[in-house]
N, C-alpha and C positions, 0 to 999 in steps of 0.2 A: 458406743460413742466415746471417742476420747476426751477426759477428764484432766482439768489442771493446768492446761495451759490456754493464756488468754486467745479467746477469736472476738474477730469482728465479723457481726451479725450482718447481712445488708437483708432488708426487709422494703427496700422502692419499689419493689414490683409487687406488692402487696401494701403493704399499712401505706405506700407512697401514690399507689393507686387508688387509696379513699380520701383523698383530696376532692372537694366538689368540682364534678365537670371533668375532672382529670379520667385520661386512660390510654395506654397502652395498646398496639397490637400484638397479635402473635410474634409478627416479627422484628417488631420495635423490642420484645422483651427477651428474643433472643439475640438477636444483635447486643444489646444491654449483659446479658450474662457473659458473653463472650468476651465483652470492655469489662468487668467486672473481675472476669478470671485473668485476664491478661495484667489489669492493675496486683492484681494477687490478692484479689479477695476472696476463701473457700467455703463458705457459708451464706448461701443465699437463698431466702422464699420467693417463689415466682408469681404464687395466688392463689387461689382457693378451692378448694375443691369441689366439682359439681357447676362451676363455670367454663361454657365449654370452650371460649377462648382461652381460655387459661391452661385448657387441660391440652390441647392444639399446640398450644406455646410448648410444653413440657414433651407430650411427642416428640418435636421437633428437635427439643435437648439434647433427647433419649438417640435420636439418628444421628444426631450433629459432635455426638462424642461428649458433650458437655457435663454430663453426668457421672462420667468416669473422670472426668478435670477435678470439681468442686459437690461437696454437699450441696446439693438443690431440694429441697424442700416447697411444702405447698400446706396450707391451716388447712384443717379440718374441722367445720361445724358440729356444735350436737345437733346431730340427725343424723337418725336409724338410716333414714335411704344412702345420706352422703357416706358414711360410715361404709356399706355394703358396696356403694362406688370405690371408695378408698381400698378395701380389701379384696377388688378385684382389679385393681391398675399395676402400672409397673413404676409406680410412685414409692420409692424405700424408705423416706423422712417423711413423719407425719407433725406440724405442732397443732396439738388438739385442743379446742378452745374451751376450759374449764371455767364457767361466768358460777362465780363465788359466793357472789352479793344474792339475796332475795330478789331486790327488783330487778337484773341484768339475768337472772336464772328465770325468772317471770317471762320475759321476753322472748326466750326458747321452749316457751310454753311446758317447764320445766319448775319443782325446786330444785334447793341445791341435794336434798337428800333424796328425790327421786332422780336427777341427773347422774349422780354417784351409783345407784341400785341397778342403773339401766345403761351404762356404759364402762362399767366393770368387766362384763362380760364379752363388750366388743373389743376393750382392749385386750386384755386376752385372745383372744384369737386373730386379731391385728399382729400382736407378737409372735405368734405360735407361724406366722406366715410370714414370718422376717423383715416386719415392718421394724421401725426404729420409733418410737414413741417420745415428743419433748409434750408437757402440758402446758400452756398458758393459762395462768392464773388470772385471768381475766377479773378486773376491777377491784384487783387484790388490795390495792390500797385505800378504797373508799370502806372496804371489808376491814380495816385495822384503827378505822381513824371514828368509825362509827359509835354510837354508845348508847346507852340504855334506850334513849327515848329516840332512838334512829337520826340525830341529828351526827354532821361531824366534827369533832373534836380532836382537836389537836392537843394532846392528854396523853403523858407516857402509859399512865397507868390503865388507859382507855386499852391503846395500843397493845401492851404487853398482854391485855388480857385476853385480845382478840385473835392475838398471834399465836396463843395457847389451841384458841379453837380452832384458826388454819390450818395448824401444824395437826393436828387429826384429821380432816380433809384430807390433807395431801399424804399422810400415811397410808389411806385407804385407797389411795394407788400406787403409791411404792411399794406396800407391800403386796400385789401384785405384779413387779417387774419392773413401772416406771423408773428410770432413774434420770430423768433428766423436768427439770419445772422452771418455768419462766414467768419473774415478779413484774406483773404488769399494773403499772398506773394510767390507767384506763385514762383518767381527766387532769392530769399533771398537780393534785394532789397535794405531795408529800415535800417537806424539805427534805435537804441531805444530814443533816443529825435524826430524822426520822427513818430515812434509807437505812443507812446506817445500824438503826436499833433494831429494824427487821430483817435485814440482812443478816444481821454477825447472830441473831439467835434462829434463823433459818438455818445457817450453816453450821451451827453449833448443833442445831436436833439432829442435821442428816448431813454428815458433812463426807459422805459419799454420793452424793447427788451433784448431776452439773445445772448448776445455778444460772438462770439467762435472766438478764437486765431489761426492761421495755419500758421510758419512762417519754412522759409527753410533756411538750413545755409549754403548756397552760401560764405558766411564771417566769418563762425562761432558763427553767431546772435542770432543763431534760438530761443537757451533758457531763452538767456538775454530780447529780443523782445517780447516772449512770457509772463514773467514776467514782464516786461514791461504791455505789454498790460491788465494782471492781475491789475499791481496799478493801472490801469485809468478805471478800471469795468468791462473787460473781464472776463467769467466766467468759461468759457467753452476752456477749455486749453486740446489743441491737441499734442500727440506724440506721434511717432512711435520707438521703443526700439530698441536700438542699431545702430540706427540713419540711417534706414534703409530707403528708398524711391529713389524718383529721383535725381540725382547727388551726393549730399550729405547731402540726406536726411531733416527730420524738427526735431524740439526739441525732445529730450529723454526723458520718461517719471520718469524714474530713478532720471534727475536731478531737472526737474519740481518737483515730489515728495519730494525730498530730501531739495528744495529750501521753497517749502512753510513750510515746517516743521521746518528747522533750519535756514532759515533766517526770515521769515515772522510769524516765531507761530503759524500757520496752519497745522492742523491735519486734513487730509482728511481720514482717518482709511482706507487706502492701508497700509500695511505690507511691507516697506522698502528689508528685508533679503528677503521676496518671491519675490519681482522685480528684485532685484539681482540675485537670483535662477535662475527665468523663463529670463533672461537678457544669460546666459549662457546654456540655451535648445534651444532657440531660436538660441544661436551659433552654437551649435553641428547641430542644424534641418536643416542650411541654408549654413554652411560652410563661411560663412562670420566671421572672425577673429574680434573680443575685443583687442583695445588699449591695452596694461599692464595697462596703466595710463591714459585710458579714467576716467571722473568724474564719481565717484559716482560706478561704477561696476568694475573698473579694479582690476583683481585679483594684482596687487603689491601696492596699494595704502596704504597697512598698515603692510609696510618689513619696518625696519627702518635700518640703518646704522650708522648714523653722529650724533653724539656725543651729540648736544641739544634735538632733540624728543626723542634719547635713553634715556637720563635723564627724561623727564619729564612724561615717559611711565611707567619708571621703580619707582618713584615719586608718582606714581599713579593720574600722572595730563595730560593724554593721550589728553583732551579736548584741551590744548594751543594748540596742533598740529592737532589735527584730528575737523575739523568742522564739519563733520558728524561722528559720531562715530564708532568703529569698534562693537561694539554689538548691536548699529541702522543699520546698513546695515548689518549684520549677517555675520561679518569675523571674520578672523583670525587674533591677531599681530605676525608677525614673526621678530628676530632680526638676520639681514645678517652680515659676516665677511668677512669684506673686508679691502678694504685701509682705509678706514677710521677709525677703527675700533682702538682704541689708547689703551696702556696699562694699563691705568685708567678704563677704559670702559670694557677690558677685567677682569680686577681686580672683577668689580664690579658685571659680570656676574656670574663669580664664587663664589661672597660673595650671590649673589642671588639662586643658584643654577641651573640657566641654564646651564653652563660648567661646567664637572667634575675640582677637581683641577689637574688632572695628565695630563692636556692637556698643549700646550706651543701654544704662540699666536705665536709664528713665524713660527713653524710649520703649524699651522691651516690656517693661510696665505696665506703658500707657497700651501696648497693644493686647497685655494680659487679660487689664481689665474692657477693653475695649470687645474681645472675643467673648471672654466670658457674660459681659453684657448680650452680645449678641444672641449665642450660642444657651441661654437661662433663658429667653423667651418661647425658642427652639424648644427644649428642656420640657418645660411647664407644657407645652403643646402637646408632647409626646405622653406627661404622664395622664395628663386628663384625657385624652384620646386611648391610652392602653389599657386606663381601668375601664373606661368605656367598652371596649374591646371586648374584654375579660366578660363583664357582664353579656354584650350580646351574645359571646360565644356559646353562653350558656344556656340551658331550659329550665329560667327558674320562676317559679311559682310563690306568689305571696301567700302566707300562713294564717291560716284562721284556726287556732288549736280547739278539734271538738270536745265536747264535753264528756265527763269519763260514764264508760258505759256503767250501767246499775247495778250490772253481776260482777261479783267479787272472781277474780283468777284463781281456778282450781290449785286447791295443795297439791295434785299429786297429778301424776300423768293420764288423761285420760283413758279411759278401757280401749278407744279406735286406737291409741297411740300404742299403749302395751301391748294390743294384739299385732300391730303391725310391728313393730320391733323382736318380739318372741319371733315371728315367722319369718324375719331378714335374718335373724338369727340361727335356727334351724336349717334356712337354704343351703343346701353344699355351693362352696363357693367356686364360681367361675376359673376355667382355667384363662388365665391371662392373654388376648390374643398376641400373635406379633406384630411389630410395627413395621411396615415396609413400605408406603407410600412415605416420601419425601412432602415435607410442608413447604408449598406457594403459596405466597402471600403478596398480592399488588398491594402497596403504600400508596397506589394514587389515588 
Protein backbone atom coordinates (compact mmCIF):
# COMPACT_ATOMS: atom_id res chain seq x y z
CA UNK A 1 0.00 0.00 0.00
CA UNK A 2 1.45 3.25 -0.69
CA UNK A 3 2.54 5.35 2.19
CA UNK A 4 2.84 9.29 2.68
CA UNK A 5 0.90 10.85 0.75
CA UNK A 6 -2.54 12.00 1.76
CA UNK A 7 -5.98 10.11 0.39
CA UNK A 8 -9.41 10.57 0.83
CA UNK A 9 -11.05 7.58 2.23
CA UNK A 10 -14.86 7.26 0.95
CA UNK A 11 -16.48 4.83 3.21
CA UNK A 12 -20.84 5.72 1.89
CA UNK A 13 -21.19 2.42 0.84
CA UNK A 14 -20.42 1.16 3.99
CA UNK A 15 -20.30 3.30 7.49
CA UNK A 16 -22.95 5.49 5.17
CA UNK A 17 -25.12 2.32 4.70
CA UNK A 18 -25.56 2.09 8.57
CA UNK A 19 -27.65 4.99 8.69
CA UNK A 20 -31.15 3.59 10.10
CA UNK A 21 -33.38 2.41 7.34
CA UNK A 22 -30.81 3.47 4.78
CA UNK A 23 -29.49 1.19 1.86
CA UNK A 24 -28.16 0.74 -1.13
CA UNK A 25 -28.57 -1.73 -4.10
CA UNK A 26 -26.06 -3.70 -5.98
CA UNK A 27 -26.59 -1.35 -8.50
CA UNK A 28 -27.04 1.98 -6.83
CA UNK A 29 -23.52 1.00 -5.40
CA UNK A 30 -22.01 0.59 -8.44
CA UNK A 31 -23.27 3.35 -10.38
CA UNK A 32 -21.99 5.22 -7.03
CA UNK A 33 -18.29 3.85 -7.44
CA UNK A 34 -18.16 4.90 -10.89
CA UNK A 35 -19.45 8.71 -9.91
CA UNK A 36 -16.94 8.34 -7.28
CA UNK A 37 -13.97 7.33 -9.50
CA UNK A 38 -14.89 9.81 -12.12
CA UNK A 39 -14.89 12.69 -9.27
CA UNK A 40 -11.24 11.09 -8.65
CA UNK A 41 -11.77 9.55 -5.68
CA UNK A 42 -9.31 6.14 -5.43
CA UNK A 43 -10.07 4.82 -2.15
CA UNK A 44 -13.28 3.32 -1.49
CA UNK A 45 -15.28 0.55 0.91
CA UNK A 46 -18.27 -0.96 -0.78
CA UNK A 47 -19.45 -3.19 2.52
CA UNK A 48 -18.98 -5.98 4.18
CA UNK A 49 -18.15 -9.02 3.84
CA UNK A 50 -20.40 -12.12 4.14
CA UNK A 51 -23.37 -9.66 2.88
CA UNK A 52 -24.50 -11.13 -0.10
CA UNK A 53 -25.61 -7.84 -1.65
CA UNK A 54 -22.67 -6.42 -1.14
CA UNK A 55 -20.49 -9.12 -2.27
CA UNK A 56 -22.96 -8.95 -5.81
CA UNK A 57 -22.08 -5.34 -5.82
CA UNK A 58 -18.20 -6.14 -5.75
CA UNK A 59 -18.64 -8.80 -8.60
CA UNK A 60 -19.95 -6.58 -10.55
CA UNK A 61 -16.91 -4.04 -10.00
CA UNK A 62 -14.74 -6.84 -10.64
CA UNK A 63 -16.43 -7.31 -14.43
CA UNK A 64 -17.16 -3.60 -14.79
CA UNK A 65 -13.24 -2.77 -14.70
CA UNK A 66 -13.83 -0.79 -11.59
CA UNK A 67 -11.35 -2.45 -9.65
CA UNK A 68 -8.32 -1.85 -11.83
CA UNK A 69 -9.70 2.20 -11.76
CA UNK A 70 -9.58 2.60 -7.68
CA UNK A 71 -8.77 0.77 -4.41
CA UNK A 72 -12.21 -0.94 -3.64
CA UNK A 73 -12.10 -2.41 -0.46
CA UNK A 74 -14.79 -4.24 1.72
CA UNK A 75 -14.63 -4.56 6.22
CA UNK A 76 -14.11 -7.73 7.36
CA UNK A 77 -15.77 -9.05 10.76
CA UNK A 78 -14.17 -11.11 13.53
CA UNK A 79 -15.43 -14.32 12.38
CA UNK A 80 -13.71 -17.46 11.57
CA UNK A 81 -16.58 -18.25 8.90
CA UNK A 82 -16.38 -14.55 7.17
CA UNK A 83 -12.56 -14.70 7.42
CA UNK A 84 -12.54 -18.11 5.36
CA UNK A 85 -15.19 -16.17 2.90
CA UNK A 86 -12.66 -13.41 2.54
CA UNK A 87 -9.79 -15.76 1.84
CA UNK A 88 -11.49 -17.47 -0.77
CA UNK A 89 -12.99 -14.35 -2.93
CA UNK A 90 -11.47 -12.14 -5.36
CA UNK A 91 -11.60 -9.14 -2.80
CA UNK A 92 -7.63 -7.84 -2.58
CA UNK A 93 -8.21 -4.85 0.36
CA UNK A 94 -9.47 -6.23 3.40
CA UNK A 95 -10.11 -3.51 6.57
CA UNK A 96 -10.38 -5.94 9.40
CA UNK A 97 -12.38 -4.89 12.20
CA UNK A 98 -10.14 -4.97 15.45
CA UNK A 99 -13.03 -4.05 18.48
CA UNK A 100 -10.37 -3.00 21.37
CA UNK A 101 -12.43 -2.21 24.26
CA UNK A 102 -13.69 -5.25 26.48
CA UNK A 103 -17.33 -4.60 26.09
CA UNK A 104 -17.28 -4.00 22.03
CA UNK A 105 -14.78 -7.31 22.10
CA UNK A 106 -17.72 -8.96 24.24
CA UNK A 107 -20.04 -8.35 21.44
CA UNK A 108 -17.99 -10.54 19.09
CA UNK A 109 -18.29 -13.00 21.52
CA UNK A 110 -14.57 -12.43 21.93
CA UNK A 111 -11.85 -10.75 24.46
CA UNK A 112 -9.55 -8.62 23.31
CA UNK A 113 -6.78 -11.26 24.12
CA UNK A 114 -8.52 -14.18 22.61
CA UNK A 115 -9.55 -12.04 19.58
CA UNK A 116 -5.63 -11.23 19.11
CA UNK A 117 -4.68 -15.45 19.74
CA UNK A 118 -7.36 -16.27 17.11
CA UNK A 119 -6.78 -14.10 14.31
CA UNK A 120 -3.14 -13.88 14.07
CA UNK A 121 -3.26 -16.75 12.38
CA UNK A 122 -5.92 -15.87 9.70
CA UNK A 123 -3.99 -12.82 9.07
CA UNK A 124 -1.22 -14.61 8.13
CA UNK A 125 -2.58 -16.54 5.72
CA UNK A 126 -4.85 -13.66 4.43
CA UNK A 127 -1.44 -12.22 3.51
CA UNK A 128 0.47 -15.24 2.50
CA UNK A 129 -2.63 -15.08 -0.48
CA UNK A 130 -2.20 -11.51 -1.43
CA UNK A 131 -4.56 -10.13 0.51
CA UNK A 132 -3.80 -6.32 1.57
CA UNK A 133 -4.43 -6.05 5.23
CA UNK A 134 -5.77 -2.22 6.88
CA UNK A 135 -6.95 -2.95 10.69
CA UNK A 136 -9.62 -0.77 12.28
CA UNK A 137 -9.09 -0.09 15.62
CA UNK A 138 -12.51 -0.11 16.45
CA UNK A 139 -13.53 1.98 19.52
CA UNK A 140 -10.00 3.01 19.94
CA UNK A 141 -10.91 5.97 21.64
CA UNK A 142 -13.29 5.05 24.27
CA UNK A 143 -10.02 2.44 24.84
CA UNK A 144 -7.65 5.76 25.70
CA UNK A 145 -10.12 7.93 27.43
CA UNK A 146 -11.01 5.02 29.94
CA UNK A 147 -9.55 4.63 33.55
CA UNK A 148 -9.19 2.70 36.39
CA UNK A 149 -12.71 2.37 37.57
CA UNK A 150 -13.84 1.97 33.61
CA UNK A 151 -15.49 5.31 33.67
CA UNK A 152 -14.33 8.01 30.84
CA UNK A 153 -12.06 10.52 31.46
CA UNK A 154 -10.78 13.04 29.65
CA UNK A 155 -7.35 12.96 31.61
CA UNK A 156 -3.91 13.24 29.48
CA UNK A 157 -2.52 11.14 31.98
CA UNK A 158 -5.49 8.60 31.62
CA UNK A 159 -4.77 8.86 28.00
CA UNK A 160 -1.09 8.40 27.73
CA UNK A 161 -1.40 5.56 29.83
CA UNK A 162 -3.74 3.68 27.77
CA UNK A 163 -1.87 4.51 24.54
CA UNK A 164 0.97 2.66 26.12
CA UNK A 165 -1.24 -0.47 26.23
CA UNK A 166 -2.77 0.08 22.49
CA UNK A 167 0.57 0.49 21.16
CA UNK A 168 1.21 -3.36 22.33
CA UNK A 169 -2.00 -4.44 20.74
CA UNK A 170 -1.41 -3.17 17.66
CA UNK A 171 2.30 -4.39 17.68
CA UNK A 172 1.10 -7.84 17.88
CA UNK A 173 -0.11 -7.40 14.45
CA UNK A 174 2.40 -5.49 12.90
CA UNK A 175 4.74 -7.47 13.91
CA UNK A 176 3.09 -9.94 11.79
CA UNK A 177 3.07 -8.07 8.46
CA UNK A 178 0.15 -5.51 9.17
CA UNK A 179 1.28 -2.22 8.17
CA UNK A 180 -1.49 -0.27 7.66
CA UNK A 181 -4.22 0.66 11.13
CA UNK A 182 -7.18 2.91 11.25
CA UNK A 183 -7.87 5.21 14.50
CA UNK A 184 -11.44 4.75 15.08
CA UNK A 185 -13.81 6.84 17.29
CA UNK A 186 -16.41 4.70 17.42
CA UNK A 187 -18.97 7.45 19.34
CA UNK A 188 -17.25 10.77 18.48
CA UNK A 189 -15.45 10.80 21.68
CA UNK A 190 -12.32 12.68 21.48
CA UNK A 191 -11.43 16.58 21.01
CA UNK A 192 -8.84 17.59 18.47
CA UNK A 193 -5.93 18.34 21.30
CA UNK A 194 -6.90 14.80 22.24
CA UNK A 195 -6.45 13.45 18.34
CA UNK A 196 -3.85 15.10 18.34
CA UNK A 197 -1.88 13.55 21.58
CA UNK A 198 -2.81 9.97 20.09
CA UNK A 199 -1.95 10.55 16.84
CA UNK A 200 1.62 12.27 17.07
CA UNK A 201 2.60 9.28 19.85
CA UNK A 202 0.99 6.51 17.41
CA UNK A 203 3.25 7.79 14.71
CA UNK A 204 6.04 8.28 16.80
CA UNK A 205 5.97 4.30 17.96
CA UNK A 206 5.36 3.07 14.26
CA UNK A 207 5.97 5.67 12.00
CA UNK A 208 6.30 3.29 9.19
CA UNK A 209 2.60 2.37 9.32
CA UNK A 210 -0.21 3.98 7.14
CA UNK A 211 -2.33 5.66 9.66
CA UNK A 212 -6.18 5.96 8.68
CA UNK A 213 -8.54 8.64 10.38
CA UNK A 214 -12.37 7.42 11.14
CA UNK A 215 -13.84 10.07 13.49
CA UNK A 216 -17.78 10.38 14.10
CA UNK A 217 -19.44 13.67 15.02
CA UNK A 218 -21.27 12.82 18.17
CA UNK A 219 -19.96 16.82 18.76
CA UNK A 220 -19.57 17.96 15.59
CA UNK A 221 -15.74 16.94 15.64
CA UNK A 222 -15.58 14.56 13.07
CA UNK A 223 -13.87 16.90 10.30
CA UNK A 224 -11.84 19.03 12.66
CA UNK A 225 -10.45 15.62 14.32
CA UNK A 226 -9.95 14.15 11.28
CA UNK A 227 -7.79 17.08 10.24
CA UNK A 228 -6.37 16.99 13.08
CA UNK A 229 -5.15 13.70 12.84
CA UNK A 230 -3.90 14.70 9.19
CA UNK A 231 -1.33 17.28 10.99
CA UNK A 232 0.17 14.55 13.21
CA UNK A 233 0.65 11.84 10.07
CA UNK A 234 -2.65 10.42 9.40
CA UNK A 235 -2.88 9.57 5.82
CA UNK A 236 -5.65 8.01 5.09
CA UNK A 237 -8.75 10.25 5.90
CA UNK A 238 -12.20 8.56 5.92
CA UNK A 239 -15.73 10.10 5.07
CA UNK A 240 -18.83 9.40 4.24
CA UNK A 241 -20.77 12.24 2.09
CA UNK A 242 -23.43 13.96 3.50
CA UNK A 243 -22.54 12.73 6.75
CA UNK A 244 -24.27 9.93 6.35
CA UNK A 245 -23.59 6.73 8.91
CA UNK A 246 -24.39 5.92 12.46
CA UNK A 247 -26.19 8.72 14.49
CA UNK A 248 -24.55 11.43 12.97
CA UNK A 249 -22.39 10.12 10.92
CA UNK A 250 -18.25 10.69 10.39
CA UNK A 251 -16.45 13.56 8.41
CA UNK A 252 -17.70 14.61 4.83
CA UNK A 253 -15.60 14.17 2.25
CA UNK A 254 -16.62 17.41 0.71
CA UNK A 255 -15.16 19.29 3.59
CA UNK A 256 -12.04 17.17 4.07
CA UNK A 257 -11.52 17.93 0.25
CA UNK A 258 -12.27 21.48 0.45
CA UNK A 259 -10.14 21.69 3.78
CA UNK A 260 -6.85 20.23 2.35
CA UNK A 261 -7.08 22.40 -0.62
CA UNK A 262 -7.92 25.84 0.87
CA UNK A 263 -6.61 25.59 4.17
CA UNK A 264 -3.60 23.32 4.05
CA UNK A 265 -2.45 23.68 -0.01
CA UNK A 266 -3.14 20.15 -0.71
CA UNK A 267 -4.41 19.13 -3.87
CA UNK A 268 -5.34 15.70 -3.83
CA UNK A 269 -6.91 15.91 -7.88
CA UNK A 270 -10.70 14.98 -6.55
CA UNK A 271 -12.78 17.59 -8.57
CA UNK A 272 -14.42 19.82 -5.77
CA UNK A 273 -17.81 20.76 -8.31
CA UNK A 274 -18.12 16.76 -9.00
CA UNK A 275 -18.30 16.02 -5.06
CA UNK A 276 -20.79 18.63 -4.85
CA UNK A 277 -22.70 17.04 -7.76
CA UNK A 278 -22.46 13.41 -6.60
CA UNK A 279 -23.14 15.24 -2.80
CA UNK A 280 -26.69 16.08 -4.27
CA UNK A 281 -27.45 12.40 -6.17
CA UNK A 282 -26.64 10.81 -3.28
CA UNK A 283 -29.68 13.12 -1.94
CA UNK A 284 -32.17 12.50 -4.38
CA UNK A 285 -30.94 8.33 -4.24
CA UNK A 286 -31.49 8.23 -0.27
CA UNK A 287 -34.01 10.93 0.45
CA UNK A 288 -31.95 12.17 3.25
CA UNK A 289 -32.18 16.10 3.00
CA UNK A 290 -28.72 18.64 2.58
CA UNK A 291 -28.50 21.50 5.17
CA UNK A 292 -29.09 24.86 2.90
CA UNK A 293 -25.92 25.84 4.84
CA UNK A 294 -24.24 22.68 5.49
CA UNK A 295 -20.28 23.38 4.68
CA UNK A 296 -18.98 23.12 1.52
CA UNK A 297 -22.25 21.64 -0.55
CA UNK A 298 -25.17 23.58 0.57
CA UNK A 299 -27.10 24.90 -2.26
CA UNK A 300 -27.37 28.69 -0.34
CA UNK A 301 -23.99 29.08 0.67
CA UNK A 302 -23.26 31.55 -2.16
CA UNK A 303 -27.02 33.82 -2.29
CA UNK A 304 -25.82 36.83 -0.76
CA UNK A 305 -27.97 39.62 0.65
CA UNK A 306 -26.05 42.12 3.28
CA UNK A 307 -24.61 44.70 2.01
CA UNK A 308 -20.48 43.80 2.73
CA UNK A 309 -20.14 40.39 0.66
CA UNK A 310 -22.72 42.20 -1.84
CA UNK A 311 -19.81 44.64 -2.23
CA UNK A 312 -16.96 42.89 -2.33
CA UNK A 313 -18.78 40.23 -4.99
CA UNK A 314 -19.72 42.82 -7.12
CA UNK A 315 -15.74 44.33 -6.52
CA UNK A 316 -14.81 41.29 -7.90
CA UNK A 317 -13.15 40.48 -4.50
CA UNK A 318 -15.82 37.40 -3.86
CA UNK A 319 -12.50 35.61 -2.06
CA UNK A 320 -12.81 37.98 1.38
CA UNK A 321 -16.15 36.19 1.72
CA UNK A 322 -16.19 32.94 0.10
CA UNK A 323 -13.12 30.71 1.41
CA UNK A 324 -13.92 28.13 -0.82
CA UNK A 325 -14.87 29.59 -4.00
CA UNK A 326 -17.97 29.66 -5.83
CA UNK A 327 -16.21 28.34 -9.26
CA UNK A 328 -13.99 25.80 -6.74
CA UNK A 329 -17.05 23.96 -5.71
CA UNK A 330 -19.01 24.60 -9.08
CA UNK A 331 -21.83 27.07 -7.96
CA UNK A 332 -23.75 29.51 -8.61
CA UNK A 333 -23.57 33.42 -6.87
CA UNK A 334 -27.06 34.57 -6.68
CA UNK A 335 -27.97 38.08 -5.17
CA UNK A 336 -31.35 37.74 -2.85
CA UNK A 337 -33.76 40.93 -2.12
CA UNK A 338 -34.80 41.23 0.92
CA UNK A 339 -34.64 43.43 4.17
CA UNK A 340 -31.33 43.93 3.90
CA UNK A 341 -31.20 44.88 0.63
CA UNK A 342 -30.55 49.06 1.18
CA UNK A 343 -31.07 51.73 -1.60
CA UNK A 344 -27.44 52.06 -2.35
CA UNK A 345 -27.18 48.45 -3.04
CA UNK A 346 -30.25 48.47 -5.01
CA UNK A 347 -28.80 51.51 -6.95
CA UNK A 348 -25.88 49.63 -7.58
CA UNK A 349 -27.65 46.61 -9.05
CA UNK A 350 -29.01 48.52 -11.52
CA UNK A 351 -25.71 50.47 -12.48
CA UNK A 352 -24.51 46.78 -12.90
CA UNK A 353 -27.19 45.47 -14.75
CA UNK A 354 -28.64 42.84 -12.73
CA UNK A 355 -32.13 45.02 -12.17
CA UNK A 356 -33.73 46.54 -15.08
CA UNK A 357 -34.04 50.33 -14.12
CA UNK A 358 -38.00 50.39 -14.26
CA UNK A 359 -38.13 48.15 -11.27
CA UNK A 360 -38.70 50.16 -7.67
CA UNK A 361 -36.98 48.52 -4.62
CA UNK A 362 -40.09 48.99 -2.47
CA UNK A 363 -42.04 47.29 -4.68
CA UNK A 364 -39.74 44.35 -5.19
CA UNK A 365 -39.65 44.17 -1.45
CA UNK A 366 -43.07 44.03 -0.84
CA UNK A 367 -43.19 41.05 -3.23
CA UNK A 368 -39.99 39.45 -1.43
CA UNK A 369 -41.66 39.47 1.62
CA UNK A 370 -44.94 38.77 0.22
CA UNK A 371 -43.59 35.18 -1.47
CA UNK A 372 -41.77 34.36 1.19
CA UNK A 373 -44.89 34.60 3.38
CA UNK A 374 -46.50 32.52 1.13
CA UNK A 375 -43.96 30.10 0.19
CA UNK A 376 -42.82 29.44 4.65
CA UNK A 377 -46.45 27.97 5.01
CA UNK A 378 -45.48 25.81 1.89
CA UNK A 379 -42.13 25.17 3.75
CA UNK A 380 -43.37 24.10 7.26
CA UNK A 381 -45.94 21.71 5.34
CA UNK A 382 -43.24 20.07 3.48
CA UNK A 383 -40.92 19.52 6.72
CA UNK A 384 -43.63 18.04 9.03
CA UNK A 385 -44.82 15.83 6.22
CA UNK A 386 -41.03 14.75 5.18
CA UNK A 387 -40.08 13.73 8.69
CA UNK A 388 -43.41 12.06 8.66
CA UNK A 389 -42.28 10.35 5.63
CA UNK A 390 -38.90 9.36 6.95
CA UNK A 391 -40.60 7.55 9.86
CA UNK A 392 -43.24 5.63 7.81
CA UNK A 393 -40.53 4.68 5.47
CA UNK A 394 -39.20 2.82 8.18
CA UNK A 395 -39.81 -0.49 10.23
CA UNK A 396 -39.34 0.83 13.60
CA UNK A 397 -40.01 -0.85 16.69
CA UNK A 398 -40.45 0.81 20.21
CA UNK A 399 -37.61 -0.44 22.78
CA UNK A 400 -38.27 -2.16 25.94
CA UNK A 401 -34.49 -2.89 26.99
CA UNK A 402 -34.46 -6.59 28.75
CA UNK A 403 -32.91 -7.25 31.53
CA UNK A 404 -29.22 -8.45 31.55
CA UNK A 405 -29.02 -12.08 31.44
CA UNK A 406 -27.47 -13.79 35.03
CA UNK A 407 -24.50 -15.46 33.27
CA UNK A 408 -21.47 -13.42 33.10
CA UNK A 409 -19.85 -13.37 29.17
CA UNK A 410 -17.20 -15.91 28.96
CA UNK A 411 -13.45 -14.62 29.05
CA UNK A 412 -12.20 -16.59 26.48
CA UNK A 413 -13.59 -18.19 23.23
CA UNK A 414 -15.69 -20.87 23.70
CA UNK A 415 -14.33 -24.66 22.86
CA UNK A 416 -17.52 -24.81 19.72
CA UNK A 417 -15.89 -21.52 18.61
CA UNK A 418 -11.94 -22.65 18.91
CA UNK A 419 -12.86 -25.93 17.28
CA UNK A 420 -14.55 -24.45 14.68
CA UNK A 421 -11.95 -21.79 13.75
CA UNK A 422 -8.86 -24.42 14.13
CA UNK A 423 -10.93 -26.46 11.36
CA UNK A 424 -11.48 -23.19 8.92
CA UNK A 425 -8.13 -23.04 9.59
CA UNK A 426 -6.75 -26.33 8.47
CA UNK A 427 -9.19 -26.31 5.33
CA UNK A 428 -6.99 -25.96 2.19
CA UNK A 429 -8.38 -23.04 0.73
CA UNK A 430 -10.67 -22.75 -2.25
CA UNK A 431 -9.34 -22.02 -5.48
CA UNK A 432 -11.24 -18.71 -6.45
CA UNK A 433 -13.94 -19.22 -9.03
CA UNK A 434 -14.16 -16.93 -12.22
CA UNK A 435 -16.56 -14.30 -12.53
CA UNK A 436 -18.40 -14.47 -15.82
CA UNK A 437 -22.02 -13.71 -15.55
CA UNK A 438 -22.57 -10.03 -15.82
CA UNK A 439 -24.75 -8.39 -12.88
CA UNK A 440 -28.76 -7.40 -13.71
CA UNK A 441 -30.10 -5.58 -11.43
CA UNK A 442 -33.98 -4.05 -11.86
CA UNK A 443 -34.17 -0.55 -9.79
CA UNK A 444 -37.85 -0.86 -10.11
Amino acid sequence: MEKNSVKVFDVTLREGEQTPGLFFSPAEKVWLVKRMIEAGIRHIEVGVVGISEDEAAFRAMIEQGLTEKAEISMTLLPCAELCDKALNSDIKYLNIVFPVTACLAETFKFTVDSYIKYHIPWIEILRETGKQIRMALADASRFVLLNPEQKIAHDKSVIEKNLATLIELIRSFHQHGVDGFIFTDTVGLLTPSEVSLCMSRLRREFPEVEWGAHFHNDFGLATANTLTAYEQGATLLQGSFNFLGERCGIASPAEIIAALRYLYGVKVNIDLAEIRRLAYEIEEMTGMVINERQPVIGRGLYWYETATPVLTMLNREAGIFETVPAEGAGAERKILIGKHTSRKLFKLYQDYGIIGQGHELKALKKQAIKRRAGKLSELKKIIQNYHHEVEESCCLLPVSLPKPPSATVASVVSEEAETETENLLNKPAKKAFTRKAALVVNNS
